[in-house]
C-alpha positions in Angstrom: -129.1 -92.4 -96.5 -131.0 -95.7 -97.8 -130.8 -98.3 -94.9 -130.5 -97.8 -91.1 -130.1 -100.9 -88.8 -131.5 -100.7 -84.7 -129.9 -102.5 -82.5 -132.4 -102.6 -79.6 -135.7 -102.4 -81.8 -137.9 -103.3 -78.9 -137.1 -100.4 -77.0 -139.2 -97.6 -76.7 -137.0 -95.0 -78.4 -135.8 -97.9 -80.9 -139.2 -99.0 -81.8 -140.5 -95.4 -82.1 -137.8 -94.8 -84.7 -138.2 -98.0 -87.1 -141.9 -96.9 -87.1 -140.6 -93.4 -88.1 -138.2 -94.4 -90.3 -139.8 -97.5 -92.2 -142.3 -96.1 -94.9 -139.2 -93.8 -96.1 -136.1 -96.2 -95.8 -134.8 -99.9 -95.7 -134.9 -100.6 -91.9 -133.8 -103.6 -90.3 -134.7 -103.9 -86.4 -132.4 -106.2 -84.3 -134.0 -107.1 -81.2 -133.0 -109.7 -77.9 -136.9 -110.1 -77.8 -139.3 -112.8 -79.8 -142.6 -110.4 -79.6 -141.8 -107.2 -81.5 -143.3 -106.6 -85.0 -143.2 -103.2 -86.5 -145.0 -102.4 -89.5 -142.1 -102.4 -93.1 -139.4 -102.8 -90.4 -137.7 -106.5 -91.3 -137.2 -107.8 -87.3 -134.5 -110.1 -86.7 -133.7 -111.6 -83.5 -129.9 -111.3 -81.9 -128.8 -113.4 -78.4 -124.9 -113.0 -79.5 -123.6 -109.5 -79.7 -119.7 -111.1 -79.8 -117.3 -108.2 -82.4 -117.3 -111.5 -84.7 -120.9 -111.7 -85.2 -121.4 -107.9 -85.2 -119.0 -107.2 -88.1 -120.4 -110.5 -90.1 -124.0 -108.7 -89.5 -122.9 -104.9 -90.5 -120.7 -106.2 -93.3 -124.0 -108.2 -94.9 -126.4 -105.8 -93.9 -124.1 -102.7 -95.1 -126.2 -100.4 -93.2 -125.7 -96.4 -94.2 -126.4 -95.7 -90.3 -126.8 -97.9 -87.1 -128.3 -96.7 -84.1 -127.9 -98.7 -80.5 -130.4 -98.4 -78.2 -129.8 -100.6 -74.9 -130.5 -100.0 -71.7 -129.3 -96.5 -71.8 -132.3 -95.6 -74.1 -134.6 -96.5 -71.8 -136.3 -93.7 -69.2 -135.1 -93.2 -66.1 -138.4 -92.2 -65.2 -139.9 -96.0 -66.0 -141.3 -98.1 -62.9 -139.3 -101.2 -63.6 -135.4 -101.8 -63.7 -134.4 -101.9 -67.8 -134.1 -104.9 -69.4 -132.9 -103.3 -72.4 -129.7 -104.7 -74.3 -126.7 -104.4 -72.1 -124.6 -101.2 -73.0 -121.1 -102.0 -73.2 -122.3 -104.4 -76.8 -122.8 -100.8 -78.0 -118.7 -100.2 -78.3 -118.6 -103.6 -80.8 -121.3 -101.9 -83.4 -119.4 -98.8 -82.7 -116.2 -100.8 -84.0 -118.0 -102.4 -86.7 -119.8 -99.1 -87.9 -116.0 -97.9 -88.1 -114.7 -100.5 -90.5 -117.7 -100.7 -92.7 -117.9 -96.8 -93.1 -121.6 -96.8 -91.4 -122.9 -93.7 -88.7 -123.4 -94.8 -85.8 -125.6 -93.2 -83.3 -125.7 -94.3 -79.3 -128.8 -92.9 -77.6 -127.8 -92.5 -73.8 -129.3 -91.0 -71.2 -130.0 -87.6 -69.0 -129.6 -89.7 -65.7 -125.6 -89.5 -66.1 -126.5 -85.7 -64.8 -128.1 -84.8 -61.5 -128.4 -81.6 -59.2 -129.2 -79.2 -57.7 -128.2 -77.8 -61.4 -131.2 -78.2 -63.4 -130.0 -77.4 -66.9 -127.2 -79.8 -68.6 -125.8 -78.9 -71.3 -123.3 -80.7 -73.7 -119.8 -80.1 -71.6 -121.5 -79.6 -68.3 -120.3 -82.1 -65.7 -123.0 -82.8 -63.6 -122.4 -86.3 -63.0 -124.4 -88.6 -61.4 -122.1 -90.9 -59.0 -124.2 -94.3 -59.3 -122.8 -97.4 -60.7 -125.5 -96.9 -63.8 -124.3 -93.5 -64.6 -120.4 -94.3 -64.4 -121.0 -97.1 -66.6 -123.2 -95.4 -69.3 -120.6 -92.9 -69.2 -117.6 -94.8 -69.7 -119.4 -96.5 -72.6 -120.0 -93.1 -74.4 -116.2 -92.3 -74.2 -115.8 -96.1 -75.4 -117.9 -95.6 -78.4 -116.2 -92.5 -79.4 -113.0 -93.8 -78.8 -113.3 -96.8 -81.5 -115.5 -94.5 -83.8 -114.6 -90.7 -83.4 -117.4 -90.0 -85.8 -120.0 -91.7 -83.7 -123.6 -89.4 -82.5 -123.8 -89.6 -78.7 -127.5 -88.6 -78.1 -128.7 -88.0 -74.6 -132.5 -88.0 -73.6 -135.6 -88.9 -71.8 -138.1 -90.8 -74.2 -141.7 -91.4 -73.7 -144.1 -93.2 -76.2 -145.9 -96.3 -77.5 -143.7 -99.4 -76.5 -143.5 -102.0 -79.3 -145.6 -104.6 -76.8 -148.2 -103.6 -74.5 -146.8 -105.8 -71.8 -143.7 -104.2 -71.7 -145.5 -100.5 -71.5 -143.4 -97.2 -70.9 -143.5 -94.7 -68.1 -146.0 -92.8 -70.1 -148.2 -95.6 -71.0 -148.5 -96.7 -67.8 -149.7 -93.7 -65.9 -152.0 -93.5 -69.2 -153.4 -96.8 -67.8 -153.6 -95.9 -64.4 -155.3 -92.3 -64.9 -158.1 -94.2 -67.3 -158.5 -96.8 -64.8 -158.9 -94.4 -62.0 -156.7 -95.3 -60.0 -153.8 -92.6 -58.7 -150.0 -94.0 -60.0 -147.5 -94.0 -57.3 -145.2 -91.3 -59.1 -141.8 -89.4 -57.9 -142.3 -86.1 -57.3 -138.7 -84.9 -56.5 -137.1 -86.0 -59.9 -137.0 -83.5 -62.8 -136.2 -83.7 -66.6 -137.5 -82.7 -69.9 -138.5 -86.1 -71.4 -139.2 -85.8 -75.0 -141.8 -87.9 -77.3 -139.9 -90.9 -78.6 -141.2 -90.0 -82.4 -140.3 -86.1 -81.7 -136.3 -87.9 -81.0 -136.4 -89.7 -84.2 -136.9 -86.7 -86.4 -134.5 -84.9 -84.9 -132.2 -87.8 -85.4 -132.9 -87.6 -88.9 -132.0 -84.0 -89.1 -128.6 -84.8 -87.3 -128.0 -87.5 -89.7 -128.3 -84.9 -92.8 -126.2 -82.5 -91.0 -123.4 -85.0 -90.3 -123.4 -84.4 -86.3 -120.9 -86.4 -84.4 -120.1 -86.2 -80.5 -122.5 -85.6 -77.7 -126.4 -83.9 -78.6 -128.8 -83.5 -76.2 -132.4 -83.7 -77.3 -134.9 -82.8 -74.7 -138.5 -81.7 -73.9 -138.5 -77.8 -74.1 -139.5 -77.7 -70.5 -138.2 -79.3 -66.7 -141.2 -81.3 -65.4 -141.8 -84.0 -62.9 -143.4 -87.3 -63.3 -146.6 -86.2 -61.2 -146.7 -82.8 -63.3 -146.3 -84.6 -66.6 -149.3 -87.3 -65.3 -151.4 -84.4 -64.5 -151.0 -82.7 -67.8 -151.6 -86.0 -69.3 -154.9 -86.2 -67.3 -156.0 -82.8 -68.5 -155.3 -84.2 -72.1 -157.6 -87.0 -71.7 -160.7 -84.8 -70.3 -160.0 -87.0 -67.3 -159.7 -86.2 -63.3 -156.8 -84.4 -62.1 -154.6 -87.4 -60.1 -154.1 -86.7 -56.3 -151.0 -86.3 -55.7 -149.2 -85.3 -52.0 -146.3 -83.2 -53.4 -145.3 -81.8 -50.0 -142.3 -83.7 -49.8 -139.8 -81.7 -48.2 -135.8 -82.1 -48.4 -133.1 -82.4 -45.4 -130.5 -83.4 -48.1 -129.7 -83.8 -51.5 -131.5 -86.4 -53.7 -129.4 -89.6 -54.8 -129.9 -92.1 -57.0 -129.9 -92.8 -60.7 -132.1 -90.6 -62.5 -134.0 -89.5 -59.4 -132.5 -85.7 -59.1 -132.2 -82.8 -61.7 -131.8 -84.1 -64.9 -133.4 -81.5 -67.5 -131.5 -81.3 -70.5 -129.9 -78.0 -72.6 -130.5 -78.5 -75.6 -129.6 -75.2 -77.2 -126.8 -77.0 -79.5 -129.1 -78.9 -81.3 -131.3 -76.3 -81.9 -128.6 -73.8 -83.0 -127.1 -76.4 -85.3 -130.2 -78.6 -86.8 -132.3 -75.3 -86.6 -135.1 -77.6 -84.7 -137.6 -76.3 -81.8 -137.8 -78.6 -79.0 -141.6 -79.5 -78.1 -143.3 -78.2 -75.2 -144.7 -80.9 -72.9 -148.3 -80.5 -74.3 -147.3 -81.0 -77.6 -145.6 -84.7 -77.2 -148.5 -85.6 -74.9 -151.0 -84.2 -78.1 -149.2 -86.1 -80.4 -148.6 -89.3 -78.1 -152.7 -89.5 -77.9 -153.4 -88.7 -81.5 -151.3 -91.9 -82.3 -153.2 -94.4 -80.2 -156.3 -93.3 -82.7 -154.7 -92.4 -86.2 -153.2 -95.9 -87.1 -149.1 -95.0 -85.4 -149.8 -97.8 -83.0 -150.8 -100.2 -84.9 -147.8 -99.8 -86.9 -146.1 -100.0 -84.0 -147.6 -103.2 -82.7 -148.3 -104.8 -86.4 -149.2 -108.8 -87.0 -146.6 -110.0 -88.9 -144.5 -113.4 -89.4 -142.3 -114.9 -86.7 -139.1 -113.4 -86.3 -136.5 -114.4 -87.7 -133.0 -115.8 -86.0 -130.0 -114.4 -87.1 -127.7 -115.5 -84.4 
C-alpha cells in the first residue's frame, strides 16, 4: 500500500489516522471543513459527494485504500450532535473503490448495539432501535452490497480533534477536569472506547491482512464516561471529579449510544494477532501526545486548503 485517501479528515478518528499514516505513506485528507491542517497530509476541501464527482476524484487520485469516516466515526459518547459527513455518501466511495480496485474501509459505530448485553461481538444482534442506529446500519449493508470487499470497522474513538474548537468527548472533560470544574457526564452508558491513534494501527494491520466484512476494535475494557473522566483525572495528578452515580433504573435505557455498547473484539485479535489497550494505556498515550510534538502534527500551520469540488 502507497496512498490512502480519508474521506472525513476532520474527524476525530479520520484526523488521528492521516497523522498516523502521513510520515509512512502518500495521504490525501478530504474534508467538508476549511480549518483542518495535518502535518504531510495534502487536505483538500469536498461540498459535492455526487457518484460523478467521487469516481472523477478516486480515478485521479487512484488511491490503494480509502477510508470514510462520517458521522458514524464519531463517539457516541461526545456532548454535541455530529456534524460529521453524512453516511449514506459513504455507499458512492464504496462504489467507486469497487471500479477503481481501491480497499475501502467504513468506520461505524458501537451505538448500533445496546443492552442489557454488554459484550457485542461481530454477528451479535443487539440492535439499537433509534433512527441513527437503523440508518448507520443500513449503510453498512449498503457499502458491502456495492463493494463485497469493503472493511466495516465498528468503535468508540477518543483523541486529539484536528481543531481545538471542535474538541472530542475526551478533550473536553480534559478541559473541564484542568479547569476545575466537574463535566456533566452519563453515568448509565457503557463501552470500550478506544484511542483514535490505537484504531489506526490496527487498521493498518487489517489492511496487510486483507480483512473484509465487519471488525470490531475496542478498548480492552467496559467503562463509563464518568469512570473513564476519573481515570483521566488520576492521569493528570489532578482531583478526583464528583460525580453522583447513584442513578437507579425503573426501565431499560433508550437512546442512541446511551445503553451497553462495549465491543468483542476477540476476532480481531484472533486474526491480526493485536492486544486491545486497557483504558490506562490510551489515556497514557493520549497525554504523552499533547507534549511529544503528535498534536502539533495534528493541528499544523500550513497553506489554505485547497477546493476540489
Amino acid at each position: 500500500m502507497e496512498k490512502v485517501l480519508i474521506v472525513g479528515v476532520e474527524s476525530v478518528a479520520g484526523a488521528n489516522l492521516a497523522a498516523v499514516l502521513a510520515p509512512g505513506f502518500e495521504t490525501v485528507g478530504l474534508t467538508s471543513s476549511p480549518a483542518v491542517q495535518i502535518e504531510n497530509c495534502r487536505i483538500a476541501q469536498l461540498r459535492r459527494f455526487d457518484q460523478a464527482t467521487v469516481s472523477q476524484i478516486v480515478q485521479t487520485e487512484r488511491p490503494d485504500q480509502i477510508v470514510f469516516c462520517g458521522a458514524a466515526a464519531t463517539s457516541s459518547w461526545d456532548a454535541a450532535p455530529s456534524t460529521g459527513i453524512e453516511d449514506q455518501a459513504a455507499i458512492a466511495w464504496a462504489k467507486a473503490a469497487s471500479q477503481f480496485e481501491a480497499g475501502f474501509t467504513f468506520v461505524s459505530s458501537d451505538a448500533i448495539f445496546t443492552g442489557p448485553w454488554m459484550s457485542h461481538a461481530e454477528k451479535d444482534s443487539h440492535f439499537c432501535e433509534t433512527p441513527q442506529a437503523e440508518l448507520i446500519r443500513q449503510t453498512e449493508a449498503d457499502v458491502r452490497q456495492v463493494c463485497p470487499n469493503a472493511l466495516v470497522v465498528r468503535t468508540n474513538v477518543f483523541g486529539w480533534s484536528s481543531s481545538e474548537n471542535s474538541p472530542g468527548f475526551a478533550e473536553t472533560i480534559l478541559t473541564s477536569l484542568e479547569n476545575g470544574t466537574t463535566p456533566d457526564l452519563d453515568p448509565l452508558r457503557y463501552a470500550s472506547p478506544i484511542l483514535a491513534s490505537d484504531l489506526a494501527a490496527i487498521l493498518l494491520k487489517a489492511w496487510e491482512a486483507g480483512q473484509a466484512g465487519p471488525l470490531h476494535a475496542g478498548g480492552a475494557e467496559r467503562i463509563n464516561p464518568c469512570q473513564f473522566a476519573a481515570q483521566l483525572a488520576a492521569a493528570m495528578n489532578l482531583p478526583a471529579p464528583d460525580f453522583d452515580q447513584r442513578a437507579r433504573l425503573s426501565r431499560p435505557v433508550t437512546g442512541f449510544g446511551r445503553g451497553e455498547t462495549m465491543l468483542n473484539s476477540r476476532k480481531a485479535r484472533r486474526l491480526l494477532g493485536v492486544s486491545m489497550p486497557i483504558i490506562d494505556e490510551g489515556i497514557e498515550r493520549f497525554l504523552e501526545q499533547r507534549e511529544n510534538g503528535y498534536l502539533k502534527q495534528l493541528r499544523t500551520e500550513s497553506a489554505a486548503v485547497t477546493r476540489v469540488a
